[in-house]
C-alpha positions in Angstrom: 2.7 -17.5 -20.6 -0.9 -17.2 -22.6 -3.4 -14.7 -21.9 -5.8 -17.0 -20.8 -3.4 -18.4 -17.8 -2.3 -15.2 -16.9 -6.3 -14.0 -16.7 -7.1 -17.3 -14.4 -4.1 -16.3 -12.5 -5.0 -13.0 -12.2 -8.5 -13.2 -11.2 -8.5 -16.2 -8.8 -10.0 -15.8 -5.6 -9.4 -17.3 -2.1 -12.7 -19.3 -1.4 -14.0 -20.0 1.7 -13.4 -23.2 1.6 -9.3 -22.7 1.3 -9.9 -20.5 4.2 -11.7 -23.4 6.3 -8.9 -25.9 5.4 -6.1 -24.0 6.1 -8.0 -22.9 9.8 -8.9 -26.4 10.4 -12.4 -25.9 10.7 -15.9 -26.4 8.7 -17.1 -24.4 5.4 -20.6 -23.7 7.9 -17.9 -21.9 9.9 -16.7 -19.9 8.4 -19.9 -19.1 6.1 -21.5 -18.3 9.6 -18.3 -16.3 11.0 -18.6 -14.0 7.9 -22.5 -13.1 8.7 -23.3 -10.2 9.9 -23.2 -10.2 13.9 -26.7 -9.2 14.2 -27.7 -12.3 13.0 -29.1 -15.3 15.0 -26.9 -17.6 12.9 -23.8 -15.7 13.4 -20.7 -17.3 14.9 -17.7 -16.1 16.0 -14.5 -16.6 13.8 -11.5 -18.9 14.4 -9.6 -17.6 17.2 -6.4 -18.3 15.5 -7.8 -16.3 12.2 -5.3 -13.6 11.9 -1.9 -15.6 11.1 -3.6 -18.0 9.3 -5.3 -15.2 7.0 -1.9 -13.5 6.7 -0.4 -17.2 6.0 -2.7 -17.4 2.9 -2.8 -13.7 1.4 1.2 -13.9 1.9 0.9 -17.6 -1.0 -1.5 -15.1 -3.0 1.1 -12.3 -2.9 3.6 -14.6 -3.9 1.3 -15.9 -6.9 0.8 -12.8 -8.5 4.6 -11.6 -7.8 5.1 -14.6 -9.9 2.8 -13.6 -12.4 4.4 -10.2 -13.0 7.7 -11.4 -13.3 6.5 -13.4 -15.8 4.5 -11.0 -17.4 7.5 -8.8 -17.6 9.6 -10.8 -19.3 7.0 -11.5 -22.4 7.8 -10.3 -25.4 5.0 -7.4 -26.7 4.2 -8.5 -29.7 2.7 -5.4 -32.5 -0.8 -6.3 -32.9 -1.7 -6.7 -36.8 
């Protein structure tokens, strides 16, 4: 493990577009779901958007469990 994997690993987002896929609908959808309500292009989420949220923060739990088992079993090198 480099620092530079662990960093990308570490700072990766979930993008709308993930979010879209995985609820079967459009990027616009979503985009519009996450407007606030007061606004004339607001749209109402996916109805199914709870387990389908909890299905993809559960493979970004698992991810950075991952990550800090690996990161726990690198050596510390002394810096010099």
């Amino acid at each position: 493990m480099d620092f530079k994997k662990a960093t990308d690993i570490l700072t990766r987002r979930i993008t709308a577009d993930e979010i879209a896929e995985a609820a079967g609908v459009s990027i616009s959808s979503i985009a519009r779901a996450r407007l606030d309500q007061s606004s004339s292009a607001y749209r109402s989420p996916p109805p199914d958007w709870p387990p389908v949220l909890a299905h993809l923060a559960r493979e970004r739990c698992r991810e950075l469990t991952d990550l800090t088992r690996a990161l726990e079993n690198v050596p510390i090198r002394p810096e010099g």
